[in-house]
LONUVEX-393033 format. One line per field, with one value per residue: residue number from 1; residue in three letters; x, y, z of N, C-alpha, C in turn. Coordinates in Angstrom, 3 decimals, always signed. Layout:
N
resi	[NUM / ...]
resn	[ALA / ...]
npx	[X / ...]
npy	[Y / ...]
npz	[Z / ...]
capx	[X / ...]
capy	[Y / ...]
capz	[Z / ...]
cpx	[X / ...]
cpy	[Y / ...]
cpz	[Z / ...]
This chain:
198
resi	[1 / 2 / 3 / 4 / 5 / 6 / 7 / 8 / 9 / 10 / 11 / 12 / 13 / 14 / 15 / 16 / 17 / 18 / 19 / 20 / 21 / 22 / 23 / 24 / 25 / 26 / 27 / 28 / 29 / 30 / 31 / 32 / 33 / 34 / 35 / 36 / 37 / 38 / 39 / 40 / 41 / 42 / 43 / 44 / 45 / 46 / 47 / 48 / 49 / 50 / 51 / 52 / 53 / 54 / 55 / 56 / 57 / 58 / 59 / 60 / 61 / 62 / 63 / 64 / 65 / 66 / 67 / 68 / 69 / 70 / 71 / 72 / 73 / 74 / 75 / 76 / 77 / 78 / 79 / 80 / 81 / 82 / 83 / 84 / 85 / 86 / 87 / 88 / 89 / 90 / 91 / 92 / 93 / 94 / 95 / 96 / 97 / 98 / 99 / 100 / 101 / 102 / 103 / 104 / 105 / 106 / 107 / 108 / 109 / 110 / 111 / 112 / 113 / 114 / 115 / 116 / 117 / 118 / 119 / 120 / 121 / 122 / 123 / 124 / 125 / 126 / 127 / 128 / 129 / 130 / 131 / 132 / 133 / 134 / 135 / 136 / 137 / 138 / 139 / 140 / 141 / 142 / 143 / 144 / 145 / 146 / 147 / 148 / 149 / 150 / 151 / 152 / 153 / 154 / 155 / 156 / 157 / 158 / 159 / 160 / 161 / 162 / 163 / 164 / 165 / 166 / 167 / 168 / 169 / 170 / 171 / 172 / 173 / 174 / 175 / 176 / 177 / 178 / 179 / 180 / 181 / 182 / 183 / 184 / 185 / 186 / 187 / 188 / 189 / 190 / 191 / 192 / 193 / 194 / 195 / 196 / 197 / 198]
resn	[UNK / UNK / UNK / UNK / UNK / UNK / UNK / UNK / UNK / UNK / UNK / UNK / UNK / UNK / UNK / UNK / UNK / UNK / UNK / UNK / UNK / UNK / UNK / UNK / UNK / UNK / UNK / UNK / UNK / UNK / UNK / UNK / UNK / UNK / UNK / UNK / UNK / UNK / UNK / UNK / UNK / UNK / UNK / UNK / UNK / UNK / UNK / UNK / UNK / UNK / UNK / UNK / UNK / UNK / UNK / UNK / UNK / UNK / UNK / UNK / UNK / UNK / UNK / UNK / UNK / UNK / UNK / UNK / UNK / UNK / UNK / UNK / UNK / UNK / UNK / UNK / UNK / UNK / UNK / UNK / UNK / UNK / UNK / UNK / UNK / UNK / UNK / UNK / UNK / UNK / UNK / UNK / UNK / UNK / UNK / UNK / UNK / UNK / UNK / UNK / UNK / UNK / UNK / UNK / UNK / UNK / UNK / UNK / UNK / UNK / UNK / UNK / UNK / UNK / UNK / UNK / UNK / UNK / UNK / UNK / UNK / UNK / UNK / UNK / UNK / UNK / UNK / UNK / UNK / UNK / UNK / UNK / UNK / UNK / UNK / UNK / UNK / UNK / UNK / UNK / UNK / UNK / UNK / UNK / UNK / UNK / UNK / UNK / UNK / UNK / UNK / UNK / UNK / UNK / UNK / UNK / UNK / UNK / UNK / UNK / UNK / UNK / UNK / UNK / UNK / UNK / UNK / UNK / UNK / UNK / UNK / UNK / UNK / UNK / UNK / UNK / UNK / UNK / UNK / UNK / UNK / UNK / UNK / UNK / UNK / UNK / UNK / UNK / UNK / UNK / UNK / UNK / UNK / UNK / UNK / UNK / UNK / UNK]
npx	[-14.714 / -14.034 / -11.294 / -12.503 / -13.578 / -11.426 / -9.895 / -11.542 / -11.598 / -9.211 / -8.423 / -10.337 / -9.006 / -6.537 / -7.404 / -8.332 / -6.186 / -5.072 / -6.838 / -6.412 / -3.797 / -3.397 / -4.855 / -3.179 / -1.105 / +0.481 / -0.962 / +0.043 / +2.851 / +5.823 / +6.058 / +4.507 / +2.713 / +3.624 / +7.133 / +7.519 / +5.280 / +6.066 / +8.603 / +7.405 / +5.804 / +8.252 / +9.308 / +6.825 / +6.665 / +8.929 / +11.157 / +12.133 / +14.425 / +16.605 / +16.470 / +16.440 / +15.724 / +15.045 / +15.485 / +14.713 / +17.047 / +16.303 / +13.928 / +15.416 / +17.119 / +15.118 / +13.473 / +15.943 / +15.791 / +13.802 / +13.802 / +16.451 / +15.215 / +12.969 / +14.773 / +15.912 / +13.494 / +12.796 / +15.187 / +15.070 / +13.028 / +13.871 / +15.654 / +13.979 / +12.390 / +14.233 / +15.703 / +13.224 / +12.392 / +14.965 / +14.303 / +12.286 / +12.940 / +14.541 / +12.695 / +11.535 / +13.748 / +13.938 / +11.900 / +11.428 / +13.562 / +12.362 / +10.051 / +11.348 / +12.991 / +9.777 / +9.226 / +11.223 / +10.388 / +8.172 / +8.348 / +10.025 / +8.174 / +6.192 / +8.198 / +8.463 / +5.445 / +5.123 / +7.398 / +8.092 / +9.454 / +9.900 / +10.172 / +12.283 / +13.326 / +14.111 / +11.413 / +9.394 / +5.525 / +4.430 / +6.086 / +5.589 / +2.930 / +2.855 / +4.642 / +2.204 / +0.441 / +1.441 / +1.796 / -0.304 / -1.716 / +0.242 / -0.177 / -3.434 / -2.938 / -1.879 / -3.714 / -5.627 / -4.466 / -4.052 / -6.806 / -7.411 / -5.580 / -6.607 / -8.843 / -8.686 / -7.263 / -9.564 / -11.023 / -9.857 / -9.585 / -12.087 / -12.736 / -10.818 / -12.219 / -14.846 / -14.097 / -12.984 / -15.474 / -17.181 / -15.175 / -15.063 / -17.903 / -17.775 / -16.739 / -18.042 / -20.214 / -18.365 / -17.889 / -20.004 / -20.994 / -19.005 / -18.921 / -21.897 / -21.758 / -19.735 / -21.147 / -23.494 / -21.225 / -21.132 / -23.217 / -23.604 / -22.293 / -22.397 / -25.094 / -24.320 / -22.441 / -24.082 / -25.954 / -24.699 / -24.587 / -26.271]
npy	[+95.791 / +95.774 / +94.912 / +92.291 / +91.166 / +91.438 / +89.620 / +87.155 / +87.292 / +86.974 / +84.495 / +82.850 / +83.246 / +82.055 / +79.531 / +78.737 / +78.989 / +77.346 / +74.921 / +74.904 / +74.300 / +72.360 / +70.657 / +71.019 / +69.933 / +66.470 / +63.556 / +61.072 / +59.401 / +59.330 / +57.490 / +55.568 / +52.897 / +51.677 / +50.999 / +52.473 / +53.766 / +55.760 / +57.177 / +58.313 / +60.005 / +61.217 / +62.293 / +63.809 / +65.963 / +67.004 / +69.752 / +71.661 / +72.452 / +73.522 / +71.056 / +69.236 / +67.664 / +68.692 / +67.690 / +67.345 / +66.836 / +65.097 / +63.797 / +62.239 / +60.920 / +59.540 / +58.312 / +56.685 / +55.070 / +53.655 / +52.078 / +50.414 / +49.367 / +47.669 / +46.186 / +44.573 / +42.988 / +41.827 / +40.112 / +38.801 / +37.540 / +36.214 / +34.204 / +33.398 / +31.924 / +29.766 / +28.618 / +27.286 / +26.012 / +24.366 / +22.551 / +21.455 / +20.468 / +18.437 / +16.819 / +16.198 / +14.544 / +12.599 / +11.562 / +10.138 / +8.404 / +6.894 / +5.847 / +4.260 / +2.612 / +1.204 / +0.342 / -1.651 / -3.134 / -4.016 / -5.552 / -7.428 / -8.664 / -9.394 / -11.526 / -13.006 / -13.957 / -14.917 / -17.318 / -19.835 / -22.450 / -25.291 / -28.897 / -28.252 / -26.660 / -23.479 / -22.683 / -21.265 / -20.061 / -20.652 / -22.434 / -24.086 / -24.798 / -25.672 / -28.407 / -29.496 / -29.918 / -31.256 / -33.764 / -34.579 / -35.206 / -36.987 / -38.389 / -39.111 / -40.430 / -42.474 / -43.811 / -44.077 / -46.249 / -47.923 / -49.169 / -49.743 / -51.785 / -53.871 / -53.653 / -55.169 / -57.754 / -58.360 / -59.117 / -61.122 / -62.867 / -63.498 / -64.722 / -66.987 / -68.209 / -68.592 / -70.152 / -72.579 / -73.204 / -74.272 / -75.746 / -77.709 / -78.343 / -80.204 / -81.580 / -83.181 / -84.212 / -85.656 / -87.569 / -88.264 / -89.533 / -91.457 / -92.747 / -93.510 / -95.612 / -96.892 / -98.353 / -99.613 / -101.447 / -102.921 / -104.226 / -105.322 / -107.229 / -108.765 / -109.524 / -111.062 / -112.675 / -114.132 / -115.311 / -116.801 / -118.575 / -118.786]
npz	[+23.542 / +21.140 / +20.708 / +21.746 / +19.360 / +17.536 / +17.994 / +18.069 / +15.448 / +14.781 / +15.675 / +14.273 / +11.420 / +12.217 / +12.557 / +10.018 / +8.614 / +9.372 / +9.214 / +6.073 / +5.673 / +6.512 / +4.710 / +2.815 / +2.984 / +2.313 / +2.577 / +5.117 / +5.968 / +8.446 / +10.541 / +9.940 / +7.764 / +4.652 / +3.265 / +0.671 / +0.491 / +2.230 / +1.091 / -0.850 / +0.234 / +2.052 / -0.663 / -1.452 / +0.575 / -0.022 / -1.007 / -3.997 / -5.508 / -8.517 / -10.535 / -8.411 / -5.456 / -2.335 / +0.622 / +4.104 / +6.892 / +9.349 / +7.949 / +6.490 / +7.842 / +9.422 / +7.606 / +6.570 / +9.322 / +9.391 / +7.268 / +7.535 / +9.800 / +8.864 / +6.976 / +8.957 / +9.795 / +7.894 / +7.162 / +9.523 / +9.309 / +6.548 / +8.298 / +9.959 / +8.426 / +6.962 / +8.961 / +9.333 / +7.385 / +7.357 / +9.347 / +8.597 / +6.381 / +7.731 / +8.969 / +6.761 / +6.085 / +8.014 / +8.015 / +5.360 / +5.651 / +7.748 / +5.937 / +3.977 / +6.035 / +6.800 / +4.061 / +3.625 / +6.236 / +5.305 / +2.787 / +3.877 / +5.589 / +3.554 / +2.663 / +3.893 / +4.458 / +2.099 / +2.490 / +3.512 / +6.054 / +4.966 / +5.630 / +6.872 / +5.086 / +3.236 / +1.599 / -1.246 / -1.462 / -3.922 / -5.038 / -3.134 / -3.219 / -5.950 / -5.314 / -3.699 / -4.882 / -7.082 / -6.121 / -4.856 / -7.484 / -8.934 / -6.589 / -7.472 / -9.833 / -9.197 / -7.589 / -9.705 / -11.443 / -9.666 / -9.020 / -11.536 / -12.164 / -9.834 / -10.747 / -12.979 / -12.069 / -10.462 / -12.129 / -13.536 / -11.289 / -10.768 / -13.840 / -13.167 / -10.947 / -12.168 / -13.688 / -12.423 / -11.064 / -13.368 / -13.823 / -11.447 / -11.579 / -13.709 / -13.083 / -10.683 / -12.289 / -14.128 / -12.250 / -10.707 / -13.343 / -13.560 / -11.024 / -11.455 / -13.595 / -12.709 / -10.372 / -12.273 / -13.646 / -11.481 / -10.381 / -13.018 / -12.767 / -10.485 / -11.202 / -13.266 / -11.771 / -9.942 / -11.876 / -12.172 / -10.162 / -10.661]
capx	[-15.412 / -13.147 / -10.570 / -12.373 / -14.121 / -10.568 / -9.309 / -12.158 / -11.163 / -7.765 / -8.532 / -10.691 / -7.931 / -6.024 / -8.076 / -9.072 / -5.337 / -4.368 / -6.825 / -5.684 / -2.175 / -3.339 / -5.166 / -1.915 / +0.111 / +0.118 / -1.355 / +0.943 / +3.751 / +6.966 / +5.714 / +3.397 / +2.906 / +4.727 / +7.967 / +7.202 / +4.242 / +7.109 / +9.453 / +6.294 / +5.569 / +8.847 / +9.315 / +5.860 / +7.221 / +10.394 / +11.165 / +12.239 / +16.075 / +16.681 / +15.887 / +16.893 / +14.800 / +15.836 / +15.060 / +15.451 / +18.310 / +15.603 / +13.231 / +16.180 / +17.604 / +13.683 / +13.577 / +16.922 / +16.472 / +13.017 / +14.335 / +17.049 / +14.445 / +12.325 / +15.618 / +16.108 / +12.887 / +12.841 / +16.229 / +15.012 / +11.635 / +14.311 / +16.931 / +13.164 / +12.151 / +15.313 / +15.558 / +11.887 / +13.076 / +15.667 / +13.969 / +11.480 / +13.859 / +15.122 / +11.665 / +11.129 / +14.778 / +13.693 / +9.939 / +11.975 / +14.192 / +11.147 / +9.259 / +12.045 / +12.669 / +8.720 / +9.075 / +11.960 / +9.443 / +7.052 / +8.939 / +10.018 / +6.846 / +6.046 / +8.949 / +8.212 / +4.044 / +4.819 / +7.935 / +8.177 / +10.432 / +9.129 / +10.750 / +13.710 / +13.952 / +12.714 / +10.507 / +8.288 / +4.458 / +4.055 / +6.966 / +4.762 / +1.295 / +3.116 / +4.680 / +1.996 / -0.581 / +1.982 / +1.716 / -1.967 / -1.838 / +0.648 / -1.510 / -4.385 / -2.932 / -1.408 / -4.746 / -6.605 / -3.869 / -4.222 / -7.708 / -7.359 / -4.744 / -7.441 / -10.511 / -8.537 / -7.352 / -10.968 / -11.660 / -8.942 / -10.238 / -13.672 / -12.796 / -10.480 / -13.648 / -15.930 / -13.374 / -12.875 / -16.593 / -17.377 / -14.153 / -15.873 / -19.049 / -17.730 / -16.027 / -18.898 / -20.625 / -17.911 / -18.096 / -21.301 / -21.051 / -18.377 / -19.812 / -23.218 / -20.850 / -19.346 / -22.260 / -23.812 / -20.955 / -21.240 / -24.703 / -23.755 / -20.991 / -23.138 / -26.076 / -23.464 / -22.451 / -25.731 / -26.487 / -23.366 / -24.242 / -27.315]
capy	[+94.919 / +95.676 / +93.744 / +90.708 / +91.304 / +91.269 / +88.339 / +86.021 / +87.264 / +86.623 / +83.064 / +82.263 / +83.225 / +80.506 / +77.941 / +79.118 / +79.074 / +76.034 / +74.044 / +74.930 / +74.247 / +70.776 / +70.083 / +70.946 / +68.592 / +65.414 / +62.005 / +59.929 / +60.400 / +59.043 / +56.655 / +54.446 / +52.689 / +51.118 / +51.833 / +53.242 / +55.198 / +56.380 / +57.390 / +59.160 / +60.901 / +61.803 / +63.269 / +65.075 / +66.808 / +67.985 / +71.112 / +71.310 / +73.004 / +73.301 / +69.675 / +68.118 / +67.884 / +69.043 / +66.594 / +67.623 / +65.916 / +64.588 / +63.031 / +61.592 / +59.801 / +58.941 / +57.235 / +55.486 / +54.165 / +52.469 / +51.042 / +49.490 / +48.284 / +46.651 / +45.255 / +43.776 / +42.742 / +40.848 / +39.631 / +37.831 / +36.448 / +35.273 / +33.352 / +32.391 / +30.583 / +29.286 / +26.992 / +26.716 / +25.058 / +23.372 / +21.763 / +20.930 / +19.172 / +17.313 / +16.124 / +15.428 / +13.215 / +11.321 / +10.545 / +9.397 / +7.326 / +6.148 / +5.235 / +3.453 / +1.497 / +0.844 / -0.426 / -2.502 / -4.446 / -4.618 / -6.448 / -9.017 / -9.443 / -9.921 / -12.346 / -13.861 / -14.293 / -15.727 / -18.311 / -20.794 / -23.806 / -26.797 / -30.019 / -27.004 / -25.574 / -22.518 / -22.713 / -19.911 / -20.535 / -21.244 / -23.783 / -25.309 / -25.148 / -26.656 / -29.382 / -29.925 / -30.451 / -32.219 / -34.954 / -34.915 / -35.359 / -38.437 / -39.828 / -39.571 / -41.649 / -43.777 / -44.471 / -44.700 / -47.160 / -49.478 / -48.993 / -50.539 / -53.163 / -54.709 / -54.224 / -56.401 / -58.484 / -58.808 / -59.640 / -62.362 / -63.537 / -63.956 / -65.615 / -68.361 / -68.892 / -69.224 / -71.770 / -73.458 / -73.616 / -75.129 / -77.425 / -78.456 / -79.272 / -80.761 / -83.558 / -83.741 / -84.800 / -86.899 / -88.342 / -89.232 / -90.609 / -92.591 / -93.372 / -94.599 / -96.940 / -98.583 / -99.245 / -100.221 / -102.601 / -103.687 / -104.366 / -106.205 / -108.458 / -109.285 / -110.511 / -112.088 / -113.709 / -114.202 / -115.988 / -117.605 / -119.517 / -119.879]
capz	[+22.723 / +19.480 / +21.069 / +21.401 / +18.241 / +16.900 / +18.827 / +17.706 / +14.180 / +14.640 / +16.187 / +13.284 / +10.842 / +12.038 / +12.130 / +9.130 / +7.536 / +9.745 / +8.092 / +4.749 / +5.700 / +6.432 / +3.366 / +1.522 / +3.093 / +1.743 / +3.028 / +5.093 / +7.172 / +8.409 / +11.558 / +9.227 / +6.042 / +3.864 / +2.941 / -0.631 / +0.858 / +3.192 / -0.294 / -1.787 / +1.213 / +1.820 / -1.985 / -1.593 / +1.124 / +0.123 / -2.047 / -4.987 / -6.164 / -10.166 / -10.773 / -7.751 / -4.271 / -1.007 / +1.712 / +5.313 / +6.938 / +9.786 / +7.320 / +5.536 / +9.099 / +9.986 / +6.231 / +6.810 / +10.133 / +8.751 / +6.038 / +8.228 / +10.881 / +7.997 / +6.560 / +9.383 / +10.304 / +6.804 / +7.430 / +10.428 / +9.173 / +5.887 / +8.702 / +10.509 / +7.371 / +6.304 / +9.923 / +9.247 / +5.948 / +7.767 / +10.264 / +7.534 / +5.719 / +8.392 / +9.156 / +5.474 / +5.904 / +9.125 / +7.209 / +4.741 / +6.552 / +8.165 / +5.358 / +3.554 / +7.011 / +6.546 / +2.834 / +4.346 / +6.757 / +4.590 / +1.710 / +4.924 / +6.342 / +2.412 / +2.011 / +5.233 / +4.347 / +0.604 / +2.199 / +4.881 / +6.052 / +4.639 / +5.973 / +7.149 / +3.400 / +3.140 / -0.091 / -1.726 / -1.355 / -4.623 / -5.201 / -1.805 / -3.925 / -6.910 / -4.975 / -3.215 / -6.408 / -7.769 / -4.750 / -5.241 / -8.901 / -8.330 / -5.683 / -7.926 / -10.874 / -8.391 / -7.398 / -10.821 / -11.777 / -8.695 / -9.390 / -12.994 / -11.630 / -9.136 / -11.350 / -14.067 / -10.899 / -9.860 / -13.628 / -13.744 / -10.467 / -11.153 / -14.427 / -12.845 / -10.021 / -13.104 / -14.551 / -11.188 / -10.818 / -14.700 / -13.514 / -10.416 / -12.224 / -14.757 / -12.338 / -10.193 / -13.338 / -14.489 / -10.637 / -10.617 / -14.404 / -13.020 / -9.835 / -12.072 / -14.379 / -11.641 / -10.560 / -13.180 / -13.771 / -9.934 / -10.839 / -14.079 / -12.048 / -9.281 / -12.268 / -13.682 / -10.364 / -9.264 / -12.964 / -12.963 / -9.472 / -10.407]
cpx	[-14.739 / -12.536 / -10.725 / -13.284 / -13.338 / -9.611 / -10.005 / -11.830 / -10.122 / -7.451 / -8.901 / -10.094 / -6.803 / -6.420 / -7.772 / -7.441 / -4.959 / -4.960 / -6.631 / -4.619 / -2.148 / -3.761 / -4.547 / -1.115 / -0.781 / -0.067 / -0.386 / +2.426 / +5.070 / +7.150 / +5.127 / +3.397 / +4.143 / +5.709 / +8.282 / +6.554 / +5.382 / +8.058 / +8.190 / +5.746 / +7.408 / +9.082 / +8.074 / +5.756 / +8.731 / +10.328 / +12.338 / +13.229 / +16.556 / +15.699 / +16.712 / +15.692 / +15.332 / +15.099 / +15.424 / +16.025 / +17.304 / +14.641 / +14.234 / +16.747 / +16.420 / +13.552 / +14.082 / +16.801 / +14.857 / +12.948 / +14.988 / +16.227 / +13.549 / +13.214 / +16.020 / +15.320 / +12.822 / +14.051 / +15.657 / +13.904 / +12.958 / +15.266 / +15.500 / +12.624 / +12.715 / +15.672 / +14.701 / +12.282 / +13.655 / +15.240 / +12.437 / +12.302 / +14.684 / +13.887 / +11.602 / +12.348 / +14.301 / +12.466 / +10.496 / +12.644 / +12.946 / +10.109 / +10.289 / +12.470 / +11.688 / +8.647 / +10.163 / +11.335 / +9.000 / +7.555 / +9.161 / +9.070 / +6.201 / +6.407 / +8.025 / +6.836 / +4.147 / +6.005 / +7.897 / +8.982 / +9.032 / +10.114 / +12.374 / +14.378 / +13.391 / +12.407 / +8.960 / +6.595 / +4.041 / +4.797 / +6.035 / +3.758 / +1.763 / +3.650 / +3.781 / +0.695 / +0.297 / +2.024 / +0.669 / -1.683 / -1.620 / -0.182 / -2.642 / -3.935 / -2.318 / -2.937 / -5.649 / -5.877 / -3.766 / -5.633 / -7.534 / -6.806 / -5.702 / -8.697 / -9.746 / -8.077 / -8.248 / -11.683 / -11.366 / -9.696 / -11.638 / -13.180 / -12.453 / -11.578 / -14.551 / -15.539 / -13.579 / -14.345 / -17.302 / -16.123 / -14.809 / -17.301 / -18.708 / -16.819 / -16.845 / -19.820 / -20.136 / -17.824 / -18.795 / -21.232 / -20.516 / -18.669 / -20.980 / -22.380 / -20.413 / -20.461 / -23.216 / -22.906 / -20.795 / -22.761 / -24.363 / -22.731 / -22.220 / -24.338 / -25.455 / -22.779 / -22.821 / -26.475 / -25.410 / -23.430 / -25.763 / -27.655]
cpy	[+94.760 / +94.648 / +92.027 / +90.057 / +90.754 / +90.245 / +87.106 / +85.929 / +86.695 / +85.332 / +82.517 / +82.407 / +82.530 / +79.939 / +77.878 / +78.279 / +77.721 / +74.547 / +73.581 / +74.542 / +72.625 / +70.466 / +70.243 / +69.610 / +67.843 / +64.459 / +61.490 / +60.547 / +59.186 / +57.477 / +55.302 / +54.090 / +51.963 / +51.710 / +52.599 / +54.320 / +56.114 / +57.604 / +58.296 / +60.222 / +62.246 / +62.889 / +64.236 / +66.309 / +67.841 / +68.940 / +70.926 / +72.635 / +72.743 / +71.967 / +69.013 / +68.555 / +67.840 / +68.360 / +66.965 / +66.056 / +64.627 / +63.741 / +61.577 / +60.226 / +59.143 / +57.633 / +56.172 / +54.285 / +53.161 / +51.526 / +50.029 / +48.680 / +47.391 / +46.242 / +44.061 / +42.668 / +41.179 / +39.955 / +38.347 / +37.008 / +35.899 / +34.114 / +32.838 / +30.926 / +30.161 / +28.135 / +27.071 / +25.944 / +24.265 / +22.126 / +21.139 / +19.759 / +18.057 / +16.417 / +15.581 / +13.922 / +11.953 / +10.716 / +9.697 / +8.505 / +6.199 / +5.067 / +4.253 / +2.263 / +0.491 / -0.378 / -1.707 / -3.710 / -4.920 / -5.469 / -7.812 / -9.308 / -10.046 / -11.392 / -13.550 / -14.397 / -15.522 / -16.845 / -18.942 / -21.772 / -24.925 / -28.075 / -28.957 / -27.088 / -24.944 / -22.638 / -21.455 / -20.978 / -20.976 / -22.140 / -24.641 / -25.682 / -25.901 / -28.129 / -30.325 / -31.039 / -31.464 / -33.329 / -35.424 / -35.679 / -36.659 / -39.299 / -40.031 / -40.666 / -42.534 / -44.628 / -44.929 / -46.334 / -48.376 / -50.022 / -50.436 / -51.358 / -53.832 / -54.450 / -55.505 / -57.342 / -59.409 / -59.453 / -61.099 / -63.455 / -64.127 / -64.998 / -66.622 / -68.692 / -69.361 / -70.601 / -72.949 / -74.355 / -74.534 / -76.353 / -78.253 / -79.017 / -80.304 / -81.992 / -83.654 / -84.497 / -86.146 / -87.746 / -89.670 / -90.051 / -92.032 / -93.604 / -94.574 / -95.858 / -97.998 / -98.963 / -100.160 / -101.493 / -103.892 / -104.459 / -105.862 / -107.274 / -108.943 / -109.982 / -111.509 / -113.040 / -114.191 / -115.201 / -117.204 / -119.158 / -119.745 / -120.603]
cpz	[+21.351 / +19.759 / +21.159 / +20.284 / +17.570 / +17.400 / +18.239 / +16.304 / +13.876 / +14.637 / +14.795 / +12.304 / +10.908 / +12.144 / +10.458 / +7.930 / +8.260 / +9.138 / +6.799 / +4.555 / +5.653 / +5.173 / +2.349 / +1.548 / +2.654 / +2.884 / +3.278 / +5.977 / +7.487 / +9.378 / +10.889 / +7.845 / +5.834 / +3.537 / +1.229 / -0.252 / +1.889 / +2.279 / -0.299 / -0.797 / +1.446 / +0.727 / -2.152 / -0.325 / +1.037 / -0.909 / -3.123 / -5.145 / -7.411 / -10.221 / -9.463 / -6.441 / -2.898 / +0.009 / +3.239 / +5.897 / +8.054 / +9.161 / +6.753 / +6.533 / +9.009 / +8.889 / +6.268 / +7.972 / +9.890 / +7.907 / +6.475 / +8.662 / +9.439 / +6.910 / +7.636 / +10.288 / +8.931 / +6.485 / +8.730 / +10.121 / +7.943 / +7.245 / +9.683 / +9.645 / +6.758 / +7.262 / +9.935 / +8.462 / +6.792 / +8.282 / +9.407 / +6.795 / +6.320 / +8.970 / +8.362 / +5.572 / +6.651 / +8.736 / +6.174 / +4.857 / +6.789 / +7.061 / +4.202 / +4.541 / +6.889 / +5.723 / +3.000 / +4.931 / +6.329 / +3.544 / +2.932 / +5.272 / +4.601 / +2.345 / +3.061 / +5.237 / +3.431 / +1.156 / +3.615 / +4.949 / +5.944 / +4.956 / +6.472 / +6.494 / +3.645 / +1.736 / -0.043 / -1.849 / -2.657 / -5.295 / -4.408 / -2.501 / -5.063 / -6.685 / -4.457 / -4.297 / -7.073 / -7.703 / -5.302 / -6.644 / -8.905 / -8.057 / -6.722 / -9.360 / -10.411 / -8.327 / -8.790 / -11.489 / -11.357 / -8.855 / -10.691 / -12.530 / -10.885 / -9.513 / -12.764 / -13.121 / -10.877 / -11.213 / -13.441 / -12.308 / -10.750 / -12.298 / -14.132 / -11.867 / -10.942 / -13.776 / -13.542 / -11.057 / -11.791 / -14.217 / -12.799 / -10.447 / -13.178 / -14.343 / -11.935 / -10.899 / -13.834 / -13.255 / -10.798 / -11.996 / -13.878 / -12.181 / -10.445 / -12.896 / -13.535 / -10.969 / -10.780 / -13.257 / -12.449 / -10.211 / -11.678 / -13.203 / -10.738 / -9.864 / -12.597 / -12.729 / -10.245 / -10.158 / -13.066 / -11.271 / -9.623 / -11.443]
């Protein structure tokens, strides 16, 4: 019974010191983490010589060959986003292309909206709207002018009909005066006839 008196003692004496041993070491370790927490781990494990720190040679490889792999892990995400870039910028060229093509049409379909063949000229739409007002305009003092020309026309007309018509009374008048005179002197010659045989 000593024996396993002194067995369970013995057991619980390492636990005892094994958990102490852990709660010395430091936080962190060689597998994980960042590579600073990697550095700081490292240095809180190594021992310490005058002023310098003794590093086992295994930590020191383990260190190196993480550093490498996350040099060259960051090496490959820089040459991923560098033909990311690329192929960015060759998109950005061909949009650009594209949209200068675009501004291209669009100025012709522009040109091509604002000009047209007129009599097969091409003339700008608003040379067309100014010629065409200009026509108008024309025509309209063409017309006010013919206008005025055949209302003074229609003036002149009327007055020579009014003349015509005072002319044409004014013989039918002297007509008949005439007409009554001879008459009259048919009259007086035929008394005088008429007196003269009898």
């Amino acid at each position: 019974m000593k024996i396993n008196y002194f067995i369970a003692l013995l057991l619980s004496l390492c636990q005892i010191v094994e958990v102490k041993a852990q709660d010395e070491q430091p936080m962190g370790s060689l597998t994980s983490g960042t590579i600073a927490s990697q550095f700081e781990y490292v240095n809180s494990i190594s021992n310490n010589y005058q002023e310098f720190k003794v590093i086992k040679k295994t930590h020191m490889d383990q260190l190196k060959k993480n550093v490498v792999d996350s040099l060259k892990v960051f090496q490959q995400e820089i040459a991923s986003q560098k033909e990311e870039l690329r192929s960015q910028q060759t998109q950005l060229a061909e949009v650009n292309k594209d949209l200068l093509a675009l501004k291209e049409s669009l100025e012709e379909a522009e040109a091509a909206r604002d000009n047209f063949s007129f009599l097969s000229f091409p003339i700008h739409k608003s040379a067309y709207n100014t010629l065409v007002w200009s026509i108008i305009g024309g025509l309209a003092l063409a017309l006010v002018f013919f206008l005025y020309r055949f209302f003074q026309s229609h003036r002149v007309v009327e007055k020579a009909r009014k003349d015509l018509e005072e002319t044409m009374e004014e013989f039918e008048q002297h007509r008949r005066n005439t007409l009554e005179r001879e008459r009259k002197l048919k009259r007086e010659l035929v008394d005088a006839l008429n007196k003269k045989t009898a």
